[in-house]
C-alpha positions as CSV (number, residue, x, y, z in Angstrom):
1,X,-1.9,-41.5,79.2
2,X,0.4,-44.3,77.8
3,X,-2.9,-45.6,75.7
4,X,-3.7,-42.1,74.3
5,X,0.1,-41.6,71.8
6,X,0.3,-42.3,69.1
7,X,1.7,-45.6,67.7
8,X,5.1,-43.3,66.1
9,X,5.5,-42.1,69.9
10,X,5.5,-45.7,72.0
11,X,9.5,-46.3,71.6
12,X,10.0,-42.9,73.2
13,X,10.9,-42.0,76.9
14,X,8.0,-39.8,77.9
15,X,8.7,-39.1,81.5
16,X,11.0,-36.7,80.5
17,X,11.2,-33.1,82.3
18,X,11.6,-30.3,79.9
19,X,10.6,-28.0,82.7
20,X,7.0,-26.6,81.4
21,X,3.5,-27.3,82.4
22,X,0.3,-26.9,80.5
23,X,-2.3,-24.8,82.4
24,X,-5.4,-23.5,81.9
25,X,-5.3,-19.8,82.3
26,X,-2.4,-17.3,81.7
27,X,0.1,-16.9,84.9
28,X,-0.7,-13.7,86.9
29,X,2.8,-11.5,86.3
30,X,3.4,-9.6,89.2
31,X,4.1,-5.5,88.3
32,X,7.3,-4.1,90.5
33,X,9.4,-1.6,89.6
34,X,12.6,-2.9,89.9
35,X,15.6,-0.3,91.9
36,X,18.1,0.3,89.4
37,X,22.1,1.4,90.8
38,X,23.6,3.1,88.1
39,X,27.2,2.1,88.7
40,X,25.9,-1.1,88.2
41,X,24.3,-0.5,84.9
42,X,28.4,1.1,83.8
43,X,30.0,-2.2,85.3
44,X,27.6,-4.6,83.4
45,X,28.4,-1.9,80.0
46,X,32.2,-3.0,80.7
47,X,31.3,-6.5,81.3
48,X,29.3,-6.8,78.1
49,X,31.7,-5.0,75.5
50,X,34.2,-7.3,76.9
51,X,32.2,-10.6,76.7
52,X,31.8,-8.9,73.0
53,X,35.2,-8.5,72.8
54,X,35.7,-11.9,73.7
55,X,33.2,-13.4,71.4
56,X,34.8,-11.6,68.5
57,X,38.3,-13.4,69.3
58,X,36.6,-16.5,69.6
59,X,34.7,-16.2,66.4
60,X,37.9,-15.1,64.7
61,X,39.4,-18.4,65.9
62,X,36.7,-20.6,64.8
63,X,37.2,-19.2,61.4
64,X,40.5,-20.5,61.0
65,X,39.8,-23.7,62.5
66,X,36.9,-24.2,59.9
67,X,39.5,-23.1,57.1
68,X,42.4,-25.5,58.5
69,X,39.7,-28.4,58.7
70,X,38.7,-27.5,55.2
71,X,41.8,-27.7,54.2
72,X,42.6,-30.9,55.7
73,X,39.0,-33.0,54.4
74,X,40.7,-31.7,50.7
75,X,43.9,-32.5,50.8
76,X,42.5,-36.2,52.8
77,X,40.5,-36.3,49.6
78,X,43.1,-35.6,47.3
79,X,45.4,-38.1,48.8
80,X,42.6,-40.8,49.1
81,X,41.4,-40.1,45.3
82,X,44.9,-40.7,44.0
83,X,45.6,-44.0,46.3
84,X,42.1,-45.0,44.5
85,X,43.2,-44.1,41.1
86,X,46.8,-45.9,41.6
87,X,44.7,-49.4,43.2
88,X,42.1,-48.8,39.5
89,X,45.3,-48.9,37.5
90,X,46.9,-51.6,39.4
91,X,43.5,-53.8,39.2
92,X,43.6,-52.9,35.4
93,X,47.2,-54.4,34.8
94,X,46.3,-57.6,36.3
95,X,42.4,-57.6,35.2
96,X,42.8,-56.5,31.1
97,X,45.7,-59.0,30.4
98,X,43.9,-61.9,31.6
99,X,40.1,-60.8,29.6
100,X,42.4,-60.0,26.6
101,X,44.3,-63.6,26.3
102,X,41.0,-65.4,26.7
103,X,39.2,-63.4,23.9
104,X,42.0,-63.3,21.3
105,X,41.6,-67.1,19.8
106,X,38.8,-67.8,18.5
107,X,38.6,-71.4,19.6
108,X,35.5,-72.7,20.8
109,X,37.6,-74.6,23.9
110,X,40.4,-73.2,26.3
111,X,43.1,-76.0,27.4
112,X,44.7,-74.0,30.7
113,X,46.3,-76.9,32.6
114,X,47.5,-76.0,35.9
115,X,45.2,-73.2,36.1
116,X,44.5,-73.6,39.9
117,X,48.0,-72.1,41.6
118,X,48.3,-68.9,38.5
119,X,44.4,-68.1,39.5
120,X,44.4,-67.9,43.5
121,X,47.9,-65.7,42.8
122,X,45.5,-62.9,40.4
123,X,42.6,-63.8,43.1
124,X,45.2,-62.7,45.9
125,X,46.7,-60.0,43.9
126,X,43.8,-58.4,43.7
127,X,42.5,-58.8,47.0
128,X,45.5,-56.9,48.4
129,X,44.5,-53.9,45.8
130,X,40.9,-53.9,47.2
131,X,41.3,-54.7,51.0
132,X,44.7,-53.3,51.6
């Protein structure tokens, strides 16, 4: 059996019960008339526009749950998109400055003595904006 699946099939468990059999004809079905009692039948009517009753409320409930969640993931978003914009801006301060000075001369060389200490502050600056 294990030799006849397919090669898309060997990583699966396959001694699984889903609780059917193949067979080779169609089950016989046995034909009884079942005894009915009618005050049964009215209890079960009860039963059932209850359970319907009960499905309704629960439905009602899910509803509002769905529309306070939806709520929630927009407002989260809201919130997350303006902490996003505010870190943007914040990189931008530090970022633009430093492209702008180096572009502005014309000079073919850059003399930045003591670069080393004003670099790793930017580099930590804006490792706080991006990691938190």
């Amino acid at each position: 059996m294990a030799d006849d699946l397919p090669d898309f099939m060997r990583e699966f468990d396959m001694d699984v019960d889903y609780g059917f059999t193949a067979v080779s004809t169609k089950p016989a079905t046995e034909t009884t008339t079942p005894s009915i009692d009618p005050s049964a039948i009215e209890d079960q009517k009860i039963e059932i526009a209850k359970v319907k009753s009960d499905v309704s409320d629960i439905k009602s409930m899910m509803n509002e749950i769905m529309q306070i969640v939806a709520e929630k993931e927009t407002i989260t978003k809201e919130v997350q998109n303006a902490d996003i914009q505010t870190r943007f801006k914040e990189l931008e301060k530090i970022i633009l400055p430093f492209l702008y000075n180096l572009s502005k001369s014309n000079e073919p060389y850059i003399h930045w003595p003591n670069r080393g200490p004003i670099i790793k502050a930017q580099i930590e600056k804006v490792l706080k904006l991006t990691r938190g």
